[in-house]
Backbone atoms as SQL, in Angstrom:
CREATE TABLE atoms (id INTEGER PRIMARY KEY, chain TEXT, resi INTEGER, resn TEXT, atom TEXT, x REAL, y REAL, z REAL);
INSERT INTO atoms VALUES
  (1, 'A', 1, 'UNK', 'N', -91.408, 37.943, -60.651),
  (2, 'A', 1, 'UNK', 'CA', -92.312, 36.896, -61.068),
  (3, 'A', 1, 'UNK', 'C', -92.097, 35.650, -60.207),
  (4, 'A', 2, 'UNK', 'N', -92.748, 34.324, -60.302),
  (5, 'A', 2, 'UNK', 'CA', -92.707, 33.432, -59.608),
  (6, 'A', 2, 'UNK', 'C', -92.033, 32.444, -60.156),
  (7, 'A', 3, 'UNK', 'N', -91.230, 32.166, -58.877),
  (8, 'A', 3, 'UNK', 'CA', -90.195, 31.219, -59.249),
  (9, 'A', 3, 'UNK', 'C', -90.280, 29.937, -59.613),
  (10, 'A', 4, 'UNK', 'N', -89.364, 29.029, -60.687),
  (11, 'A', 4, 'UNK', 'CA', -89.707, 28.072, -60.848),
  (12, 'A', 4, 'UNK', 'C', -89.121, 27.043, -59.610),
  (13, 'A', 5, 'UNK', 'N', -89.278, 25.778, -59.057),
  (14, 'A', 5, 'UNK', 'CA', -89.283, 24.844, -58.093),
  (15, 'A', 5, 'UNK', 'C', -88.530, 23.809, -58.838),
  (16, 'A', 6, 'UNK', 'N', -87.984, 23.101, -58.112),
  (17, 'A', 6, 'UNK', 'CA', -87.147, 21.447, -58.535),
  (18, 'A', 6, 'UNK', 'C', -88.538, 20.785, -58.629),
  (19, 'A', 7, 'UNK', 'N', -89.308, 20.558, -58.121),
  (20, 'A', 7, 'UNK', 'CA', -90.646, 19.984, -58.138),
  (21, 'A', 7, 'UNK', 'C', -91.255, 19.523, -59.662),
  (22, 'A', 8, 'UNK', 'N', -90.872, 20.856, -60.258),
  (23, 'A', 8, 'UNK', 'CA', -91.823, 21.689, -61.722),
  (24, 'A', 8, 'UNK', 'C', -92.346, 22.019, -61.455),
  (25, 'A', 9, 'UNK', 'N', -93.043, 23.024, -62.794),
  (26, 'A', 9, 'UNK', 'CA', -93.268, 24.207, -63.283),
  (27, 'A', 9, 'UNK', 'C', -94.513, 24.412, -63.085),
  (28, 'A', 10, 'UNK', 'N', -95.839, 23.650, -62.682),
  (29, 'A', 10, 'UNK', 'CA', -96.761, 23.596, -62.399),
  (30, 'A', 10, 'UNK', 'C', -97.356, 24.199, -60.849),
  (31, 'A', 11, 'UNK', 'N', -98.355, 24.616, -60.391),
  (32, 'A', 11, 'UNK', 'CA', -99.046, 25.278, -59.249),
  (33, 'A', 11, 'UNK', 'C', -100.067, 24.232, -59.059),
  (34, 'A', 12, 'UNK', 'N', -100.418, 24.497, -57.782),
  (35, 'A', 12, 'UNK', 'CA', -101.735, 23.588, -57.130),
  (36, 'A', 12, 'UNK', 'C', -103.069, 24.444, -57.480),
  (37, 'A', 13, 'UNK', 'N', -102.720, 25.809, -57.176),
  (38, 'A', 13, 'UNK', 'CA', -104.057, 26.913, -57.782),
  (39, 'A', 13, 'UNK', 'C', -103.568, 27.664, -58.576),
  (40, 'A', 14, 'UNK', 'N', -104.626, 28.003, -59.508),
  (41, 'A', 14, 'UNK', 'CA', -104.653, 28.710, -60.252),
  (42, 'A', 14, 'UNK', 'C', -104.231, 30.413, -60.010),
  (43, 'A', 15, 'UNK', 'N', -103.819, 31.336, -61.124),
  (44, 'A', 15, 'UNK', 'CA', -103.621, 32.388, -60.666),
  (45, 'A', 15, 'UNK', 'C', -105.114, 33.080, -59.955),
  (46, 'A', 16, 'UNK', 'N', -106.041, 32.951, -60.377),
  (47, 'A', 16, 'UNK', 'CA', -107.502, 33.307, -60.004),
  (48, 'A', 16, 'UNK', 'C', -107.417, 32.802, -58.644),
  (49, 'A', 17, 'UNK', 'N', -107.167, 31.799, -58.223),
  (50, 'A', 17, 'UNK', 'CA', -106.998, 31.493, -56.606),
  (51, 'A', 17, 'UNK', 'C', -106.387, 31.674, -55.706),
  (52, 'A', 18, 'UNK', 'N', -105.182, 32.139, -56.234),
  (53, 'A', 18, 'UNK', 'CA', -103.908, 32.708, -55.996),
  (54, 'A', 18, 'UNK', 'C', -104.150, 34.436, -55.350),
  (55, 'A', 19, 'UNK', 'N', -104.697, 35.071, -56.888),
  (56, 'A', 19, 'UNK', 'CA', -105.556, 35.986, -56.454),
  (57, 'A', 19, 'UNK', 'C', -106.670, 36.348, -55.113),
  (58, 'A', 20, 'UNK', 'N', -107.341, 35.770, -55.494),
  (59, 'A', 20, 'UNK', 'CA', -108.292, 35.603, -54.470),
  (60, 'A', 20, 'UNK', 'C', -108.176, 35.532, -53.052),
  (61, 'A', 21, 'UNK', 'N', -106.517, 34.519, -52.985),
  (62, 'A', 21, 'UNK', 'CA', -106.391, 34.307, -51.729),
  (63, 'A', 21, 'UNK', 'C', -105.182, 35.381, -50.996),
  (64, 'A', 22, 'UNK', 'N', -104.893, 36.429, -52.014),
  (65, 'A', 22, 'UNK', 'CA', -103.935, 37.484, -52.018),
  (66, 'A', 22, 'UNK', 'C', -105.031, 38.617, -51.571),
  (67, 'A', 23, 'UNK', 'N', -105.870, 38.615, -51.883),
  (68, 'A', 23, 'UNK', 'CA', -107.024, 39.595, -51.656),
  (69, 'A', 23, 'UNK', 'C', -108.047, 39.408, -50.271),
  (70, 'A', 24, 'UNK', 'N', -107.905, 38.384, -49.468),
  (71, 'A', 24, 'UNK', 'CA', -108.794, 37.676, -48.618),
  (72, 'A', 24, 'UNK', 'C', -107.852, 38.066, -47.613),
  (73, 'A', 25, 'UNK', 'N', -106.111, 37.703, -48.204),
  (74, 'A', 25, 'UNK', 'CA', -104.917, 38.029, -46.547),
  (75, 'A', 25, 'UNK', 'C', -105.252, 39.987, -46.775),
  (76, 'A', 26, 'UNK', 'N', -105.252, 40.308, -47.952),
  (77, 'A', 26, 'UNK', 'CA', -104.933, 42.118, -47.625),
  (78, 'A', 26, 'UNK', 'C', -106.130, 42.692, -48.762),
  (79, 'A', 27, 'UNK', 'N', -107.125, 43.112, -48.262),
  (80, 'A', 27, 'UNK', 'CA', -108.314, 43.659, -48.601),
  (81, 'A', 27, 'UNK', 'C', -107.990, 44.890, -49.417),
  (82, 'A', 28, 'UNK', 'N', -106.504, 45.347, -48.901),
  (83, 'A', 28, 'UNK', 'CA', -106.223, 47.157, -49.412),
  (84, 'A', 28, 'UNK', 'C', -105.601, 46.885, -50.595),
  (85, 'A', 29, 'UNK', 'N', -104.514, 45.549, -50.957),
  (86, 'A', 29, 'UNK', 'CA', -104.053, 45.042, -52.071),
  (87, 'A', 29, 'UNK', 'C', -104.043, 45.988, -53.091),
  (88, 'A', 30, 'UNK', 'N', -103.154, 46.767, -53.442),
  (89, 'A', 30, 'UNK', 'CA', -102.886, 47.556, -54.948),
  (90, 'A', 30, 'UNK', 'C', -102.509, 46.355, -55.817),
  (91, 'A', 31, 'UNK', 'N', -102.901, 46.837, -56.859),
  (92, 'A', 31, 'UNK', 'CA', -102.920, 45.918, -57.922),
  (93, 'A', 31, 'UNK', 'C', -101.322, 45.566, -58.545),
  (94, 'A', 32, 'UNK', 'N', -100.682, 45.942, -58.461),
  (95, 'A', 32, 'UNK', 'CA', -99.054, 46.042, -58.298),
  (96, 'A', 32, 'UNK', 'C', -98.613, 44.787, -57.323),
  (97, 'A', 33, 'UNK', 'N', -98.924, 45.269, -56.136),
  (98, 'A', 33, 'UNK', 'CA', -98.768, 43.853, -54.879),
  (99, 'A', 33, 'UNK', 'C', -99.459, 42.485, -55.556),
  (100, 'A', 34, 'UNK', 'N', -100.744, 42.776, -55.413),
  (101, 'A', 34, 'UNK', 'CA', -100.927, 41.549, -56.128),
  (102, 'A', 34, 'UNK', 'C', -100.327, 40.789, -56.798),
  (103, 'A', 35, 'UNK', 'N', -100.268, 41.381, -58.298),
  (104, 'A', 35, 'UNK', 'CA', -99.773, 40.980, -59.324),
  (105, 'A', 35, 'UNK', 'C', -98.318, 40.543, -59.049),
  (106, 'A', 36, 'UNK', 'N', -97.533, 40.980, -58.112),
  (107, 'A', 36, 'UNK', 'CA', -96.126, 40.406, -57.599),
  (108, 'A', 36, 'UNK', 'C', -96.575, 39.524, -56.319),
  (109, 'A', 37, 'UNK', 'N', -97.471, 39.379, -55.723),
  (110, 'A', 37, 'UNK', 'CA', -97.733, 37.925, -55.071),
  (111, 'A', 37, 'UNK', 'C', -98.168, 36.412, -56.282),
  (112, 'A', 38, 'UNK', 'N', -98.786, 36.858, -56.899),
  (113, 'A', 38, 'UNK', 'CA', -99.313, 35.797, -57.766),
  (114, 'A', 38, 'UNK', 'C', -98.191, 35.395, -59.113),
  (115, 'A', 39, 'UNK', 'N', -97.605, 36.689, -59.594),
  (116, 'A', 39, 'UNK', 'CA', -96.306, 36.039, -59.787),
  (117, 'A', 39, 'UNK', 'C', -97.204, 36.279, -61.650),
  (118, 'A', 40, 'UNK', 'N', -97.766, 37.218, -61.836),
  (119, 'A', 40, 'UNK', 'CA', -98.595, 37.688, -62.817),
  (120, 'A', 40, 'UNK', 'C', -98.269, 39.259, -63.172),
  (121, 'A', 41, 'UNK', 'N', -98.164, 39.823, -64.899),
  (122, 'A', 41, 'UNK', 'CA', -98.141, 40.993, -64.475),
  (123, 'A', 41, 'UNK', 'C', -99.403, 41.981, -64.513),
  (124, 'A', 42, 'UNK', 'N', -99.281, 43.142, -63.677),
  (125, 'A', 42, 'UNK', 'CA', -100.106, 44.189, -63.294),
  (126, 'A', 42, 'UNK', 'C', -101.301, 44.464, -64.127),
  (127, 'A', 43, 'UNK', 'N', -101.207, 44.103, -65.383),
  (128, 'A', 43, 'UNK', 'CA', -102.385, 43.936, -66.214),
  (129, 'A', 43, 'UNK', 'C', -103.036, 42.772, -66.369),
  (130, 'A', 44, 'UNK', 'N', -102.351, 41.528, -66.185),
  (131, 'A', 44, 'UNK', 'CA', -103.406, 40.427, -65.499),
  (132, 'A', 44, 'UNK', 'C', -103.733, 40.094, -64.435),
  (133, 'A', 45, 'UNK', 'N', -103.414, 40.730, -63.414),
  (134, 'A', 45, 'UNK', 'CA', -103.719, 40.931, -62.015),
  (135, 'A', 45, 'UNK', 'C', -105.145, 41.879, -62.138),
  (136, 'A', 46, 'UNK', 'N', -105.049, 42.678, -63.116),
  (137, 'A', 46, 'UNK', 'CA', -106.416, 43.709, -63.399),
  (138, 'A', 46, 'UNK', 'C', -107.646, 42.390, -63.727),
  (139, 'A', 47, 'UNK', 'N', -107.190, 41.951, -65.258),
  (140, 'A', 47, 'UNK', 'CA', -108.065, 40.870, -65.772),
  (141, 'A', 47, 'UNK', 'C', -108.755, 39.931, -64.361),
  (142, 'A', 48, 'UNK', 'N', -108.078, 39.446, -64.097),
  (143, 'A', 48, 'UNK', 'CA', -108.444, 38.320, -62.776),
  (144, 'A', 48, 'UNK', 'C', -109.534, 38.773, -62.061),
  (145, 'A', 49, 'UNK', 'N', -109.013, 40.056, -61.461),
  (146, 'A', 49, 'UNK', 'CA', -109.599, 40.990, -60.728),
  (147, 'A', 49, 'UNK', 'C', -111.420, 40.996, -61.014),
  (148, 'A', 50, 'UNK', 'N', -111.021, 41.435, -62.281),
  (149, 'A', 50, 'UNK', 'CA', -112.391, 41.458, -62.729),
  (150, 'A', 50, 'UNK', 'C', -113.253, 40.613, -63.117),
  (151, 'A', 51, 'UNK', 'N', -112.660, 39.665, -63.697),
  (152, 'A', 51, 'UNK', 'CA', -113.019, 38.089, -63.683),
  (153, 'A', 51, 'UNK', 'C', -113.471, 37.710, -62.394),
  (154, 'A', 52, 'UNK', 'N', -113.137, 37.863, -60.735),
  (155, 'A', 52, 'UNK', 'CA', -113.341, 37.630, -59.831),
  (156, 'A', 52, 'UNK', 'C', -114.988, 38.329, -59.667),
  (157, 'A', 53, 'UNK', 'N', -115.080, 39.293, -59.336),
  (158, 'A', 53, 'UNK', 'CA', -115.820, 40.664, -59.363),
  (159, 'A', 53, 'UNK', 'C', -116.600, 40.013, -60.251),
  (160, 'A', 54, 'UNK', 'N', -116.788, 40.132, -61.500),
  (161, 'A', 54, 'UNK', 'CA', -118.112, 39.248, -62.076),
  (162, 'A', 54, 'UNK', 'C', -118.607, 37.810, -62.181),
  (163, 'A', 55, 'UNK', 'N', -117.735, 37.460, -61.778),
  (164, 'A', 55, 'UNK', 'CA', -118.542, 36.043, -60.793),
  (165, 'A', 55, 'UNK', 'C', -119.078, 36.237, -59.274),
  (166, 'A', 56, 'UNK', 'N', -118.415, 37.099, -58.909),
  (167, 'A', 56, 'UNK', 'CA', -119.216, 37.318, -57.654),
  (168, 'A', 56, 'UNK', 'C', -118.607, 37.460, -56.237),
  (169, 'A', 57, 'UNK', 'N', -117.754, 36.583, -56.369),
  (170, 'A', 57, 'UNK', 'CA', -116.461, 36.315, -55.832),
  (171, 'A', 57, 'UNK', 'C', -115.779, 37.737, -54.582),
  (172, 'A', 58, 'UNK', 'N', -115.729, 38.571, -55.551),
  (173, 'A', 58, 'UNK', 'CA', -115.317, 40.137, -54.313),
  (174, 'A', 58, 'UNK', 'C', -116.330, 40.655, -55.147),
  (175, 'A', 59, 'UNK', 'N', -116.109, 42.438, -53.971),
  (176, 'A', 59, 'UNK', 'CA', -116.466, 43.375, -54.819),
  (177, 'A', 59, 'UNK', 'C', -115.479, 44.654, -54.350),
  (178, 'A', 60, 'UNK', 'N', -115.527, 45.607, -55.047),
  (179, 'A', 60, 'UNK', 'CA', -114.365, 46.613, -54.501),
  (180, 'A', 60, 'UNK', 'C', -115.454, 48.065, -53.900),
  (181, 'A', 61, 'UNK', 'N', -114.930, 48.797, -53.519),
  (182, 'A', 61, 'UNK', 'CA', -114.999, 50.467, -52.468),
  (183, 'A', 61, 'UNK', 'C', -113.980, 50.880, -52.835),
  (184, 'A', 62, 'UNK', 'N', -114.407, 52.086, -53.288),
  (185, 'A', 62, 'UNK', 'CA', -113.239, 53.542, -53.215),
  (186, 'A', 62, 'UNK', 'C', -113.017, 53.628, -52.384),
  (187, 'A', 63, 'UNK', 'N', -111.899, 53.781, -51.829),
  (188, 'A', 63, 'UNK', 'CA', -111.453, 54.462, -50.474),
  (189, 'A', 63, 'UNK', 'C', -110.532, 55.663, -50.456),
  (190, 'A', 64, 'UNK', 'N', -110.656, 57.130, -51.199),
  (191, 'A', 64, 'UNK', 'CA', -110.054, 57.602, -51.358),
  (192, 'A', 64, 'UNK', 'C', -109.009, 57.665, -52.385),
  (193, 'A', 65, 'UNK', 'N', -108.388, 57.302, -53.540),
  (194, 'A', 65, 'UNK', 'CA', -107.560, 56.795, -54.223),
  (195, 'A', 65, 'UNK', 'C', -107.079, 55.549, -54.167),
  (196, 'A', 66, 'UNK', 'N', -107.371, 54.748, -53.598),
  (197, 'A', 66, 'UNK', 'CA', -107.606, 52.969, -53.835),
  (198, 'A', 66, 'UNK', 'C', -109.004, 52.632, -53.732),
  (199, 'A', 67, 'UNK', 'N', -108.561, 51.376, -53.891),
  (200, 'A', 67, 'UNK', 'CA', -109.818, 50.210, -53.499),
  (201, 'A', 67, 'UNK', 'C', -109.829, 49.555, -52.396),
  (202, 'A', 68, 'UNK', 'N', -110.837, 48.817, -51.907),
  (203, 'A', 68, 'UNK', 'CA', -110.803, 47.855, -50.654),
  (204, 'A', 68, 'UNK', 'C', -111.703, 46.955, -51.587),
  (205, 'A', 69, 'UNK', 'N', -111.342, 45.953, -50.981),
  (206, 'A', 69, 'UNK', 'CA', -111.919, 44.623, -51.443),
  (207, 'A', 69, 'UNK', 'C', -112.227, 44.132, -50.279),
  (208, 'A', 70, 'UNK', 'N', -113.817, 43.063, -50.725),
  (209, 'A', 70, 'UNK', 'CA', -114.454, 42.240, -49.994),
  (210, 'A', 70, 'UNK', 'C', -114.882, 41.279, -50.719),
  (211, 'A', 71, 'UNK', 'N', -114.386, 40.282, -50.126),
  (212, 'A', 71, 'UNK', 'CA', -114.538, 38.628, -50.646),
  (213, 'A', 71, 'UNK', 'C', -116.056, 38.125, -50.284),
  (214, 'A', 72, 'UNK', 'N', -116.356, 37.524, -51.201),
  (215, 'A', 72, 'UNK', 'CA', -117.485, 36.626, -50.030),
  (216, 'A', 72, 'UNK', 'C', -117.864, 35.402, -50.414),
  (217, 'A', 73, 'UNK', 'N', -117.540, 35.561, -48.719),
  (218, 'A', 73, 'UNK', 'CA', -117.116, 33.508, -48.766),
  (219, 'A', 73, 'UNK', 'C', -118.024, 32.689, -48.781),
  (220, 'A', 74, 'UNK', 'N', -118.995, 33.430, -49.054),
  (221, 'A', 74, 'UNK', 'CA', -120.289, 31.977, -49.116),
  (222, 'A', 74, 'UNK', 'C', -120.466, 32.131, -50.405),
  (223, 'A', 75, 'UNK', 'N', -119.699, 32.313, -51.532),
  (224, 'A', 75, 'UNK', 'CA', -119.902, 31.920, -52.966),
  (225, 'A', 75, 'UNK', 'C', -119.277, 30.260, -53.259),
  (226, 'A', 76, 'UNK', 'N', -119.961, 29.839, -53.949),
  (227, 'A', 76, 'UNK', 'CA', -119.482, 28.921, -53.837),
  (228, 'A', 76, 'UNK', 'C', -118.777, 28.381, -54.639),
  (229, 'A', 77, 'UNK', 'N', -117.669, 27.142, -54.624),
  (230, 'A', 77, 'UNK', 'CA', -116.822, 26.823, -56.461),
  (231, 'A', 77, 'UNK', 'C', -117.495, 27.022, -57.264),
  (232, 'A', 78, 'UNK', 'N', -116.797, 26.899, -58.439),
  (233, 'A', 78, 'UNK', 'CA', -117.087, 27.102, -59.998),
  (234, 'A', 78, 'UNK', 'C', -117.133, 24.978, -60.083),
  (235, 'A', 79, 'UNK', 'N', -116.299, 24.799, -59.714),
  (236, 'A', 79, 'UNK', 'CA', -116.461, 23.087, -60.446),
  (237, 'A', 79, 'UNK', 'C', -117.344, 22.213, -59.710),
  (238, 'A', 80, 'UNK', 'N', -118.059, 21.408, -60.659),
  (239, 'A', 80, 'UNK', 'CA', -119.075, 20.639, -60.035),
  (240, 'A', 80, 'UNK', 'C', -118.352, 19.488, -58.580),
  (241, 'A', 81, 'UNK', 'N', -116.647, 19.194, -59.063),
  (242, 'A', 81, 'UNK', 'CA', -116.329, 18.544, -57.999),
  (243, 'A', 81, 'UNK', 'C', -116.366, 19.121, -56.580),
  (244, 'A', 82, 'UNK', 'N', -116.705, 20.157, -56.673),
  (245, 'A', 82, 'UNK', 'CA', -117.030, 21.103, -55.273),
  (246, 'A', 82, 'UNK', 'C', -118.067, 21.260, -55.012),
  (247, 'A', 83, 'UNK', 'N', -118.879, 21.134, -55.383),
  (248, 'A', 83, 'UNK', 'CA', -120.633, 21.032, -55.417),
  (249, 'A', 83, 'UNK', 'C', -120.970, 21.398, -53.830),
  (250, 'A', 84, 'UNK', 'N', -121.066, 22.499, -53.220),
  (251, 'A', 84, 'UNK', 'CA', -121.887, 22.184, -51.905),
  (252, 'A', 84, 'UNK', 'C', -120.904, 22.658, -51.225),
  (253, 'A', 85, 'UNK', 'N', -119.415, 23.087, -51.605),
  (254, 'A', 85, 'UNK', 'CA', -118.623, 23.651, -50.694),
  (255, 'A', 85, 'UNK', 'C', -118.500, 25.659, -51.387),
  (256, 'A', 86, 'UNK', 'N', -117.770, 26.185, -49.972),
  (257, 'A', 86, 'UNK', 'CA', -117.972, 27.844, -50.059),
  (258, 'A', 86, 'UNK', 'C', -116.547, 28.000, -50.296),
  (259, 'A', 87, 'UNK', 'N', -116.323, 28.972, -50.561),
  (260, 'A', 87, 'UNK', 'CA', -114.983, 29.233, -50.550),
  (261, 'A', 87, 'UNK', 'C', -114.326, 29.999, -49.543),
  (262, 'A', 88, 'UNK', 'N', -115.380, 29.951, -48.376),
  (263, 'A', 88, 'UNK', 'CA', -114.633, 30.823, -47.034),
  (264, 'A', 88, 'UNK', 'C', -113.751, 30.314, -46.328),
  (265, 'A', 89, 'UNK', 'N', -114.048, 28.326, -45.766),
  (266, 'A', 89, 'UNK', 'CA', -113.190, 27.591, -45.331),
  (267, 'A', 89, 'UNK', 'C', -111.927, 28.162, -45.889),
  (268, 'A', 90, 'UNK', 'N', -112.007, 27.692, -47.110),
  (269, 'A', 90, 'UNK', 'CA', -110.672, 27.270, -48.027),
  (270, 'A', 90, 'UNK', 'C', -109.575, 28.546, -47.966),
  (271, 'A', 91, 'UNK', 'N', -110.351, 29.499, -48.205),
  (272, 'A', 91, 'UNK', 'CA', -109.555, 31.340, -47.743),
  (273, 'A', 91, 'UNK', 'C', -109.019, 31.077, -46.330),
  (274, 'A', 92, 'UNK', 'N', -109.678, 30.900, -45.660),
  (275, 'A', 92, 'UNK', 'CA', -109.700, 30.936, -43.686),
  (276, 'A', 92, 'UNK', 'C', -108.208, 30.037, -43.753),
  (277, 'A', 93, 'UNK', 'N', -108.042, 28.858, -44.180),
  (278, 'A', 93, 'UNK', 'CA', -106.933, 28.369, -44.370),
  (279, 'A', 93, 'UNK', 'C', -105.806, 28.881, -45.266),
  (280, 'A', 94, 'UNK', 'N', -106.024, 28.856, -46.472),
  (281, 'A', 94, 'UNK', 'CA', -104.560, 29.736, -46.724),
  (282, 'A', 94, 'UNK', 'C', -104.299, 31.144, -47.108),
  (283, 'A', 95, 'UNK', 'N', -105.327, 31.939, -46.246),
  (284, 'A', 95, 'UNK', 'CA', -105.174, 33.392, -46.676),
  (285, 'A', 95, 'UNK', 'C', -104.409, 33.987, -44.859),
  (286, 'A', 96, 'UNK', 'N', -104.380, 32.226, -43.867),
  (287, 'A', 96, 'UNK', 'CA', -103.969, 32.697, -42.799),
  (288, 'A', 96, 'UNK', 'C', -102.227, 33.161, -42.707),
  (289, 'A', 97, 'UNK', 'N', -101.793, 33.468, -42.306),
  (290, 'A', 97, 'UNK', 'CA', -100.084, 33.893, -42.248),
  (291, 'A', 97, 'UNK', 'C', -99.746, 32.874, -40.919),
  (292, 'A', 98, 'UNK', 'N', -98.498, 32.092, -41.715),
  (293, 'A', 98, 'UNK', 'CA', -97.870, 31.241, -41.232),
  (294, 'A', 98, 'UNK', 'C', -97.538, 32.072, -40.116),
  (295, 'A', 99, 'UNK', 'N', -97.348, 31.458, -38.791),
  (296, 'A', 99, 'UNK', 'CA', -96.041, 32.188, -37.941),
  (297, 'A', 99, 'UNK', 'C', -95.000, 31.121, -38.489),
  (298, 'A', 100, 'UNK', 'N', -93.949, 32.249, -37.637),
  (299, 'A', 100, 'UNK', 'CA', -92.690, 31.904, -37.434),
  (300, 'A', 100, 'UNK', 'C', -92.022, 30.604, -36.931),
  (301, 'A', 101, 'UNK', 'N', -91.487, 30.065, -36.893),
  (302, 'A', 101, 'UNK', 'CA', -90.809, 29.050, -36.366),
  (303, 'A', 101, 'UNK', 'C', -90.457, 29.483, -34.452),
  (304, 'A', 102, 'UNK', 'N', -90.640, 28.879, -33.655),
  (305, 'A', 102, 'UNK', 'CA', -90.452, 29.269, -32.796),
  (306, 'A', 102, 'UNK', 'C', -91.593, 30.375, -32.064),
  (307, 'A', 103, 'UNK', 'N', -92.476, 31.069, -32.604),
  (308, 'A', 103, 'UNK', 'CA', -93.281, 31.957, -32.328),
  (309, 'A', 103, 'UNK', 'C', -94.525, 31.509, -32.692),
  (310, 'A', 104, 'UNK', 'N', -95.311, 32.153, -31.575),
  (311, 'A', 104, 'UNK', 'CA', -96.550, 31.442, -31.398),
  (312, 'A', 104, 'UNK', 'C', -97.922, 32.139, -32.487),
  (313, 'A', 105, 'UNK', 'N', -99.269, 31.646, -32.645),
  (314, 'A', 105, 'UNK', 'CA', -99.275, 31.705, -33.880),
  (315, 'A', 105, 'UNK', 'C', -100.705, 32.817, -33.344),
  (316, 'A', 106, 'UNK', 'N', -100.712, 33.940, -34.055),
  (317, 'A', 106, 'UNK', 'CA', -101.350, 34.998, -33.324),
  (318, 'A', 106, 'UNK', 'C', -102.988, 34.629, -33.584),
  (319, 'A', 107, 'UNK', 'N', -103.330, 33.896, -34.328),
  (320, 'A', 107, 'UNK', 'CA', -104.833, 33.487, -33.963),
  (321, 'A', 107, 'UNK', 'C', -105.062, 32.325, -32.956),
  (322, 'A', 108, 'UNK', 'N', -104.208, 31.699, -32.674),
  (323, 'A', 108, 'UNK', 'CA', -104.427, 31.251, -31.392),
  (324, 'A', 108, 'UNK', 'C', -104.683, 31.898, -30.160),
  (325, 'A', 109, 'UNK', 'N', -104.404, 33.176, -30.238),
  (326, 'A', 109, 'UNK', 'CA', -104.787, 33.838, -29.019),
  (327, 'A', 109, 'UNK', 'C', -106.359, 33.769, -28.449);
């Protein structure tokens, strides 16, 4: 599960965003992974899921015994303070993978 911080106990996003942005870095995401990125267990990683999916948010493909997920980023927030923004920027930024310290950062290529 997810750890608590000296900071406190509080998050900047929600698990739903959390989600979302767990699903945007890895499309193949078993629901297991998820649910241990977001720091949620495996049955509210389902809930979310679907909560996502009927807003509009992804949608899933069989692929043989999983799913693939596809986000789409021109949906736009849920809160009026977002009025007019997508949620693709916002993915594009933190669904990117940090590099390393010292190592260069592979979308810069």
């Amino acid at each position: 599960m997810a750890e608590t911080r000296a900071e406190g106990s509080w998050t900047l996003l929600t698990a739903h965003g959390r989600t979302l942005v767990e699903i945007a870095r890895n499309p193949d995401s078993r629901m297991i992974d998820i649910a241990s990125v977001v720091g949620v267990t495996e049955r509210t990683a389902q809930a979310i899921v679907a909560d996502l999916e009927e807003a509009g948010y992804l949608s899933h493909q069989r692929v043989g015994r999983r799913n693939r997920y596809t986000v789409n980023t021109s949906h736009s927030f849920r809160h009026s303070a977002q009025d007019g923004h997508h949620v693709g920027p916002f993915l594009d930024l933190l669904a990117a993978i940090p590099a390393v310290d010292g190592e260069p950062d592979p979308s810069d290529a």
